[in-house]
N, CA and C atoms as an extended XYZ file, in Angstrom:
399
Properties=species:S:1:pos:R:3:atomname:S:1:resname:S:1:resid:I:1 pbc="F F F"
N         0.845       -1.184        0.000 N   UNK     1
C         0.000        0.000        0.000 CA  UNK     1
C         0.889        1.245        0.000 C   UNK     1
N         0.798        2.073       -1.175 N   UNK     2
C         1.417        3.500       -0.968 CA  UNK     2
C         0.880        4.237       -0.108 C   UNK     2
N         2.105        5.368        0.409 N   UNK     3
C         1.360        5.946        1.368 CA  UNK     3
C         0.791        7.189        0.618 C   UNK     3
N        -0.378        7.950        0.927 N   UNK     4
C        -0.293        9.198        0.393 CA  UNK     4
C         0.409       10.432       -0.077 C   UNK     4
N         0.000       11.003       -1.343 N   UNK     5
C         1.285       12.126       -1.601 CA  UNK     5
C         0.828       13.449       -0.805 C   UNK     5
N         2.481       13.836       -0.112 N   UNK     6
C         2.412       14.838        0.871 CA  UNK     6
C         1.242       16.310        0.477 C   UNK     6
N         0.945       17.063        0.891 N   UNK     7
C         0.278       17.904        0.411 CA  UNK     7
C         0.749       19.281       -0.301 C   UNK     7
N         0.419       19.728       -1.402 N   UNK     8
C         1.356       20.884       -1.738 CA  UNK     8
C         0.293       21.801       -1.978 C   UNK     8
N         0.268       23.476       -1.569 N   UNK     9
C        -0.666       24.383       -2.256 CA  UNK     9
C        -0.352       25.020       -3.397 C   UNK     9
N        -0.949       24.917       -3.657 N   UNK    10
C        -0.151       25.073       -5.257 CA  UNK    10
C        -0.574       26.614       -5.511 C   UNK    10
N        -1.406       27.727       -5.265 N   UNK    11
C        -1.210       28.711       -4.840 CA  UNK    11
C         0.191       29.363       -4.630 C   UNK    11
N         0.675       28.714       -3.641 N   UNK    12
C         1.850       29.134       -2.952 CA  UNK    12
C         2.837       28.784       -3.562 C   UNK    12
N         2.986       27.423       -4.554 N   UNK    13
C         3.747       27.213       -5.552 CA  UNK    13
C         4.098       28.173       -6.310 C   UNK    13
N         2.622       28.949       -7.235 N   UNK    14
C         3.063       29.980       -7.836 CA  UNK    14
C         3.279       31.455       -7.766 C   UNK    14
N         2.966       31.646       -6.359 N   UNK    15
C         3.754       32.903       -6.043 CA  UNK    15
C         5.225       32.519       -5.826 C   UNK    15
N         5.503       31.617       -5.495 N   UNK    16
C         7.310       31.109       -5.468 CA  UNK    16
C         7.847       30.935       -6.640 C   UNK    16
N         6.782       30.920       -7.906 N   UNK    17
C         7.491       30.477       -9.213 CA  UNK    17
C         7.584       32.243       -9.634 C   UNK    17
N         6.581       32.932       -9.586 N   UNK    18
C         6.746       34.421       -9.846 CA  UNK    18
C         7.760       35.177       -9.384 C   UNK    18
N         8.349       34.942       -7.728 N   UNK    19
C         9.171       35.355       -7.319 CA  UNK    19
C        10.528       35.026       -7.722 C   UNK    19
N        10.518       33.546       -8.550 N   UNK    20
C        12.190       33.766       -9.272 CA  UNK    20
C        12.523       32.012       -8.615 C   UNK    20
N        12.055       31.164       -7.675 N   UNK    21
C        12.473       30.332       -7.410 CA  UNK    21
C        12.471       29.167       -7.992 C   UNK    21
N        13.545       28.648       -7.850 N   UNK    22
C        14.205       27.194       -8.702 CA  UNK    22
C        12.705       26.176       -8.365 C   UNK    22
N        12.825       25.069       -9.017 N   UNK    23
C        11.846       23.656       -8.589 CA  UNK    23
C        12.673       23.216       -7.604 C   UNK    23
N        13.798       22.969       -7.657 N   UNK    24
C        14.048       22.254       -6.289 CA  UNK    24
C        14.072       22.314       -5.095 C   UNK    24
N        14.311       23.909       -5.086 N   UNK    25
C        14.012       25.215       -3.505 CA  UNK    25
C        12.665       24.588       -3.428 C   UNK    25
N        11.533       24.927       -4.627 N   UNK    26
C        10.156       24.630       -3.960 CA  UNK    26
C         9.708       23.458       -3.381 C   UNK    26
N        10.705       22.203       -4.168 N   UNK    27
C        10.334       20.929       -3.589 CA  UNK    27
C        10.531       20.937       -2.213 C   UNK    27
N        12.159       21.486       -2.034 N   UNK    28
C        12.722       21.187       -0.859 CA  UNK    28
C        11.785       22.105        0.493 C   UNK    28
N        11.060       23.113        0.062 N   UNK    29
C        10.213       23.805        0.780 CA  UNK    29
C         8.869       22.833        1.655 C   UNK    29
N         8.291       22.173        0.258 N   UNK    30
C         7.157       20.997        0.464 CA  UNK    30
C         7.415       19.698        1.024 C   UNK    30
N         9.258       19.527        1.267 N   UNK    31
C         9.646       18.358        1.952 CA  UNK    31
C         8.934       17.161        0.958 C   UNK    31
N         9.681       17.360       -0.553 N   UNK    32
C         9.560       16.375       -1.752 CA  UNK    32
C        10.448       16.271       -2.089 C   UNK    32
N        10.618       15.112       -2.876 N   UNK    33
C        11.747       14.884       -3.928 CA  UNK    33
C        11.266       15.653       -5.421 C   UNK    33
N        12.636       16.252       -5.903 N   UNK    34
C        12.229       17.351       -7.011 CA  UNK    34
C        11.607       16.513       -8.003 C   UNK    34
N        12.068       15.399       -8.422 N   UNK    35
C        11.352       14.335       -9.709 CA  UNK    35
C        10.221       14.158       -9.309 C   UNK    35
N         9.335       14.257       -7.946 N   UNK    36
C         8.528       13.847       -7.803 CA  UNK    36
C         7.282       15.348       -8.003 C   UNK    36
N         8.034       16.235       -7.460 N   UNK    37
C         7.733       17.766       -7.524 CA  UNK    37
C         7.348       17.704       -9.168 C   UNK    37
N         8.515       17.768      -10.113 N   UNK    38
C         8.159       17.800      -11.204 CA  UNK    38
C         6.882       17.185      -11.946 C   UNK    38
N         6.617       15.483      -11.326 N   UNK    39
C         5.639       14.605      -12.005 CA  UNK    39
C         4.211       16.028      -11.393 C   UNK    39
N         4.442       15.797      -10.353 N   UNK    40
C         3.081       16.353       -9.605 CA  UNK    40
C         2.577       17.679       -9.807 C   UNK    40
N         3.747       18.491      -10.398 N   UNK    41
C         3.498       20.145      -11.298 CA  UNK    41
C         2.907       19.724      -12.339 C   UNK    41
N         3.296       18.594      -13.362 N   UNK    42
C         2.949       18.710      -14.665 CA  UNK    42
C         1.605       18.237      -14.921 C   UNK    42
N         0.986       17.218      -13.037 N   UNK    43
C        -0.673       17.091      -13.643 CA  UNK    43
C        -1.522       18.204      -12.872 C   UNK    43
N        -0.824       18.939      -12.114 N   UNK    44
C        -1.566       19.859      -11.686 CA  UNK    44
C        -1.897       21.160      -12.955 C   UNK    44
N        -0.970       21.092      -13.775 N   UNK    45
C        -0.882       22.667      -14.528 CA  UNK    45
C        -0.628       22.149      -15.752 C   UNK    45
N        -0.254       20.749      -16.352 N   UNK    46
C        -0.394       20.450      -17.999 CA  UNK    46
C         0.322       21.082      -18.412 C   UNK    46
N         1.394       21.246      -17.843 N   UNK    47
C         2.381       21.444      -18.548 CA  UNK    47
C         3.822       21.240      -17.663 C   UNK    47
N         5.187       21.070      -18.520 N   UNK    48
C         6.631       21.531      -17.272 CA  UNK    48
C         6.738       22.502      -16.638 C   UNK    48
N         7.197       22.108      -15.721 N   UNK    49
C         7.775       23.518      -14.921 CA  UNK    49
C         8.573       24.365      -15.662 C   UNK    49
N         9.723       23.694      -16.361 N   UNK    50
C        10.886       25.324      -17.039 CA  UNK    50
C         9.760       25.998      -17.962 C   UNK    50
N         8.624       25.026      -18.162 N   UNK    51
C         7.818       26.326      -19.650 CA  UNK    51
C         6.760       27.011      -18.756 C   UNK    51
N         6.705       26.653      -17.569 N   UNK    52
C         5.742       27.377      -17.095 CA  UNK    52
C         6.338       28.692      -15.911 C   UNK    52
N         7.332       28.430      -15.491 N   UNK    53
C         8.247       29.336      -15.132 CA  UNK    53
C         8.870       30.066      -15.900 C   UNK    53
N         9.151       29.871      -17.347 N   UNK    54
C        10.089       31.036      -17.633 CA  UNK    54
C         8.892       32.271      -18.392 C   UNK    54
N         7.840       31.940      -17.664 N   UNK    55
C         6.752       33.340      -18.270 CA  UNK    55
C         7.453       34.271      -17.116 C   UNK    55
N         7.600       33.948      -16.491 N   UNK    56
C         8.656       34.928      -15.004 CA  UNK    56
C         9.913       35.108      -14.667 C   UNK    56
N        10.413       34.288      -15.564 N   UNK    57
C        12.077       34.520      -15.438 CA  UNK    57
C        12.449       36.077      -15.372 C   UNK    57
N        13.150       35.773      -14.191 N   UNK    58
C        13.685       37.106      -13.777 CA  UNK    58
C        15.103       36.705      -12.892 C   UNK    58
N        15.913       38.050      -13.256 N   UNK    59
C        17.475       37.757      -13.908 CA  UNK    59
C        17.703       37.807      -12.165 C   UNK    59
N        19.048       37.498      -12.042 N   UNK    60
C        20.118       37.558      -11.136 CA  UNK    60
C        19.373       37.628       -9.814 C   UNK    60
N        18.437       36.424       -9.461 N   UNK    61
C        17.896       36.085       -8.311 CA  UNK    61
C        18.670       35.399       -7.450 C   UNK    61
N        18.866       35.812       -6.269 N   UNK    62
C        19.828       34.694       -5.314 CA  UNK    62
C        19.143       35.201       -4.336 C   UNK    62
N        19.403       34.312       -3.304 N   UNK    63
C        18.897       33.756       -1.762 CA  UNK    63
C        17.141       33.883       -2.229 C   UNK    63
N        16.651       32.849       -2.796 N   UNK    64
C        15.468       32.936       -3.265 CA  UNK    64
C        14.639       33.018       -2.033 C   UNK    64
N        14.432       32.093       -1.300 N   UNK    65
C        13.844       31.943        0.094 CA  UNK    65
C        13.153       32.988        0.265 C   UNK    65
N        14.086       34.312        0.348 N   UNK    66
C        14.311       35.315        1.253 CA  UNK    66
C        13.233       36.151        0.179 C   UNK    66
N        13.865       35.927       -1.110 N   UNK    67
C        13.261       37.010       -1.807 CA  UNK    67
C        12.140       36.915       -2.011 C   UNK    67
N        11.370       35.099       -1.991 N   UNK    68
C        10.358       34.898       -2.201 CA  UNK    68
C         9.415       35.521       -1.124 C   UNK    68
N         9.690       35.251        0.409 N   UNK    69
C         9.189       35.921        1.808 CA  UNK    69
C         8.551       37.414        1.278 C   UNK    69
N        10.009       37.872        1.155 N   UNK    70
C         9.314       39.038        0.598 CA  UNK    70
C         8.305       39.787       -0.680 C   UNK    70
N         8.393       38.901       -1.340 N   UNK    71
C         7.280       39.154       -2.482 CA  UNK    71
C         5.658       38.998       -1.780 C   UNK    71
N         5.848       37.682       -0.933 N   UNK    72
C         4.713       37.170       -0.188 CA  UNK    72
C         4.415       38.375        0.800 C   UNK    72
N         5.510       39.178        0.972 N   UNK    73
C         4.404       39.961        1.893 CA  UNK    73
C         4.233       41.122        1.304 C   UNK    73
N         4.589       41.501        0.545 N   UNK    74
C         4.896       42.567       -0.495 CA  UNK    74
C         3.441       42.469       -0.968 C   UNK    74
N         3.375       41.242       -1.433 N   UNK    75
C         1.716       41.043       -2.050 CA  UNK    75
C         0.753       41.107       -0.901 C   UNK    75
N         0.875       40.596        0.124 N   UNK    76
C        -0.210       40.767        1.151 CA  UNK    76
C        -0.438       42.230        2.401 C   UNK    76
N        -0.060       43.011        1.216 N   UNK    77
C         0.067       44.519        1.567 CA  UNK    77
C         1.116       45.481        2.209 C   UNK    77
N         2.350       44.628        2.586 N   UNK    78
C         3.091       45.284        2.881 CA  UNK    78
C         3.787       46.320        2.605 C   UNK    78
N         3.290       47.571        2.600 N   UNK    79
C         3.789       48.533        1.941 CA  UNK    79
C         5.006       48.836        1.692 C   UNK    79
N         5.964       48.667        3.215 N   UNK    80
C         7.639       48.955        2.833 CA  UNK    80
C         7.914       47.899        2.226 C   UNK    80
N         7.386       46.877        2.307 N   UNK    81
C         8.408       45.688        1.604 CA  UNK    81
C         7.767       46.045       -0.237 C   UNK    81
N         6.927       46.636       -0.231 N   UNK    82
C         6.191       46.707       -1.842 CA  UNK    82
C         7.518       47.860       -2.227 C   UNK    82
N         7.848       48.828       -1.569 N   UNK    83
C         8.476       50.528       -1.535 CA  UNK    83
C         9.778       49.657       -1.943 C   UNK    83
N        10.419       48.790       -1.131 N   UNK    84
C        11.382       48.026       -1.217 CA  UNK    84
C        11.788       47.349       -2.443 C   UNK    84
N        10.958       46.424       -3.145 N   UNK    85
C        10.789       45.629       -4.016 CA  UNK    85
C        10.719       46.941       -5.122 C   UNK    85
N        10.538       47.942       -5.164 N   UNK    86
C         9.979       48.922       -6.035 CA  UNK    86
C        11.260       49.467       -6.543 C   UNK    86
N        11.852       50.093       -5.790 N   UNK    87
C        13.489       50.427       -5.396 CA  UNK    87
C        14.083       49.429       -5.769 C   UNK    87
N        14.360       48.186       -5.079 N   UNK    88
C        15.744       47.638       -5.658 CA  UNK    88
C        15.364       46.361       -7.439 C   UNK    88
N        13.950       46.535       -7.516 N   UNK    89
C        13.190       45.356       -8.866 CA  UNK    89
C        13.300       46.333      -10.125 C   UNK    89
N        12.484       47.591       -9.500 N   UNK    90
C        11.866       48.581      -10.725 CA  UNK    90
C        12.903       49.611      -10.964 C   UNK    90
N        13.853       49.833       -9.870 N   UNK    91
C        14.533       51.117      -10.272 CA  UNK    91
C        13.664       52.161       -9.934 C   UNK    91
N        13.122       52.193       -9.150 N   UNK    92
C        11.883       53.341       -8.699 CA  UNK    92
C        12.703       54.256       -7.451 C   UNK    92
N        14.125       53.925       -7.258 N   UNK    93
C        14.714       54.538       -6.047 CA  UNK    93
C        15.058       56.086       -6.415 C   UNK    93
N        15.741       56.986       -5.917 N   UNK    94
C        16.481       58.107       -6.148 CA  UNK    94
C        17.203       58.645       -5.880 C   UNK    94
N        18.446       58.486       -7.023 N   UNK    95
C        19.368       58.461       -6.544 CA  UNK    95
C        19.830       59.962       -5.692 C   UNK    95
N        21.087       59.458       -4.227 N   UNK    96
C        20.670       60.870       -3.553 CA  UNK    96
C        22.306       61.062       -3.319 C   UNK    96
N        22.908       62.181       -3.760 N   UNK    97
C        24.211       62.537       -3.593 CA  UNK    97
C        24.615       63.082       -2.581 C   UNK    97
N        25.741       62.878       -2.342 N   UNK    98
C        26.546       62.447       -1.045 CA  UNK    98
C        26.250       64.077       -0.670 C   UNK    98
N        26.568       64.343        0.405 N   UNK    99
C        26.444       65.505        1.176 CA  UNK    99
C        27.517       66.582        1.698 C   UNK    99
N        27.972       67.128        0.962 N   UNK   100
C        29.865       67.009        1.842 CA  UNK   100
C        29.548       68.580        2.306 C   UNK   100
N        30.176       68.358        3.487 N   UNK   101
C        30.403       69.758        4.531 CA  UNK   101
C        31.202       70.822        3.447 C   UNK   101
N        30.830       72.036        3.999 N   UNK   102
C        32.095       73.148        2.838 CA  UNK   102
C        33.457       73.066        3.248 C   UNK   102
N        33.471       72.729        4.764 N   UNK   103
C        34.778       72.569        4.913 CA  UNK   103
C        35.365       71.429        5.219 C   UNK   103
N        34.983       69.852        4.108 N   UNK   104
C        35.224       68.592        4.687 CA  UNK   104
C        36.554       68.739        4.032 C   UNK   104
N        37.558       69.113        3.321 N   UNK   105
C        38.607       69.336        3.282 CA  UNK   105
C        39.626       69.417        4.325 C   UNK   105
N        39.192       70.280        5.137 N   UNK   106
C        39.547       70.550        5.996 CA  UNK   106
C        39.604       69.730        7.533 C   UNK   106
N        38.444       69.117        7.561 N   UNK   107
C        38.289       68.091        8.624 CA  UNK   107
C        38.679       66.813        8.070 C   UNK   107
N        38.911       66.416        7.098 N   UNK   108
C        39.793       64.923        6.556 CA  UNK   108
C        40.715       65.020        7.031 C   UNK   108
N        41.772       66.553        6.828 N   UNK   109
C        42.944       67.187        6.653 CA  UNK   109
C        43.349       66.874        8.709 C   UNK   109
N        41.995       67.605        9.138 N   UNK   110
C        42.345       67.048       10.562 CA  UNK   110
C        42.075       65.953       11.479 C   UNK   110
N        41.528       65.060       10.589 N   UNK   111
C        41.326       63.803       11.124 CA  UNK   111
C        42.495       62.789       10.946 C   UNK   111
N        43.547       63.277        9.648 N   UNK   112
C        44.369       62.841        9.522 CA  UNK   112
C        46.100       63.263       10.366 C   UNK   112
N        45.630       64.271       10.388 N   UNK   113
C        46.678       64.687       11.738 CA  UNK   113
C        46.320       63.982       13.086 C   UNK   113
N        45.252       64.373       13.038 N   UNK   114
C        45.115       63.108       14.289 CA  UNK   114
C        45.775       61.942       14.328 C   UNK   114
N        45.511       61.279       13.639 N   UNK   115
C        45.814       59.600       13.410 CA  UNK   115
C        47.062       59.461       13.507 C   UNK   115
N        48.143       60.940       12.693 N   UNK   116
C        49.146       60.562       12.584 CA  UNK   116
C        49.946       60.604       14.068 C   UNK   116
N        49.209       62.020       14.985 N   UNK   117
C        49.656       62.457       16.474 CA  UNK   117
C        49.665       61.214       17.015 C   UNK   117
N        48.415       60.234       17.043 N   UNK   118
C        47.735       59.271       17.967 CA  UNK   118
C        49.359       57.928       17.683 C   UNK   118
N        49.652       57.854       16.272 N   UNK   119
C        50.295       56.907       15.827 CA  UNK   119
C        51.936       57.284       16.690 C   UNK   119
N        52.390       58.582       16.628 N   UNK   120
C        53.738       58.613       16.736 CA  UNK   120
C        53.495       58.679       18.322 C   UNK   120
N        52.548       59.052       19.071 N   UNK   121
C        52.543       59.121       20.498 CA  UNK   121
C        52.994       57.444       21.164 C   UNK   121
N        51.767       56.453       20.292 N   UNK   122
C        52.245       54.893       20.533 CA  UNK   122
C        53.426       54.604       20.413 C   UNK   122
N        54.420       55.265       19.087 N   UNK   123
C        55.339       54.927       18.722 CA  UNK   123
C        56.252       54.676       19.866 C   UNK   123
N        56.005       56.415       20.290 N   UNK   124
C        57.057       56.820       21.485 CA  UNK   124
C        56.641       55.957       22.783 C   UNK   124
N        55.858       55.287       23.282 N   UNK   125
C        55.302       55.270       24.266 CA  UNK   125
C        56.074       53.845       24.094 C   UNK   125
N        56.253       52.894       22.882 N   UNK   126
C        56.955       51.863       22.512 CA  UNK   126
C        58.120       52.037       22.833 C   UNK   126
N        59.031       52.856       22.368 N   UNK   127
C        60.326       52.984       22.462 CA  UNK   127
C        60.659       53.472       23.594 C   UNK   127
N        60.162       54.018       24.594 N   UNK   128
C        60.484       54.360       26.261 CA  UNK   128
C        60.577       52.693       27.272 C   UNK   128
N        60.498       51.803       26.598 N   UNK   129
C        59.876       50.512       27.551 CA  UNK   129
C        61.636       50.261       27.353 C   UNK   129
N        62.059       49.705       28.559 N   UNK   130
C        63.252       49.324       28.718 CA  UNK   130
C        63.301       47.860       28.067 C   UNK   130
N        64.214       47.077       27.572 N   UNK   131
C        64.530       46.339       26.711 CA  UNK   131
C        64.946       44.859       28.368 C   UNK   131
N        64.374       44.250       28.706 N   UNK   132
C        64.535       43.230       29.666 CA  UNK   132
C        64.738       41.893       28.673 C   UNK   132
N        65.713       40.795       30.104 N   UNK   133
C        65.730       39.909       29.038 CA  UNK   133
C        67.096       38.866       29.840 C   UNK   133
């Protein structure tokens, strides 16, 4: 007697396929074997997975997991994570230039005297230690 096949929502399948994730992440999500993932995509949806995923292929996805989380909440209204996804997916960010003081010249200039005071003070503070032995 076989035992029953585990349960998968397949819903949730395809917000994970929209978000960019591999079949085997999703299997390994549903606690399946991917060949088996595969048989069980192709009678749910009549068709493979690579032809039914690459209506969403989307480029240079890594740590899918993560990215998928966030699509999932992105879709279930999360506004910063939507603001987020908007910014780093769409290019919807703006870009914002650096800020520099009028006189950061001048404070590099003395931050670097510093470092150098702080450095030769150790120096000296090294070379005063009597030589034992």
């Amino acid at each position: 007697m076989a035992r029953p096949p585990k349960p998968i929502n397949w819903e949730i399948v395809k917000s994970m396929v929209v978000s960019g994730m591999k079949a085997v992440n999703i299997a390994s999500w549903f606690d399946i074997d991917v060949s088996n993932f595969y048989d069980r995509f192709f009678e749910e949806f009549g068709c493979h997975y690579t032809t039914y995923a690459s209506k969403f292929k989307q480029n240079n996805r890594k740590v899918e997991d993560i990215l998928w989380m966030q699509y999932s909440q992105a879709m279930k209204g999360n506004t910063r994570m939507l603001e987020r996804l908007g910014i780093e997916d769409c290019g919807q960010g703006q870009q914002k230039e650096a800020i520099k003081s009028p006189n950061q010249e001048n404070i590099d200039k003395d931050q670097l005297i510093y470092q150098l005071q702080n450095k030769i003070n150790q120096l000296e503070a090294n070379g005063d230690k009597s030589k034992t032995g």
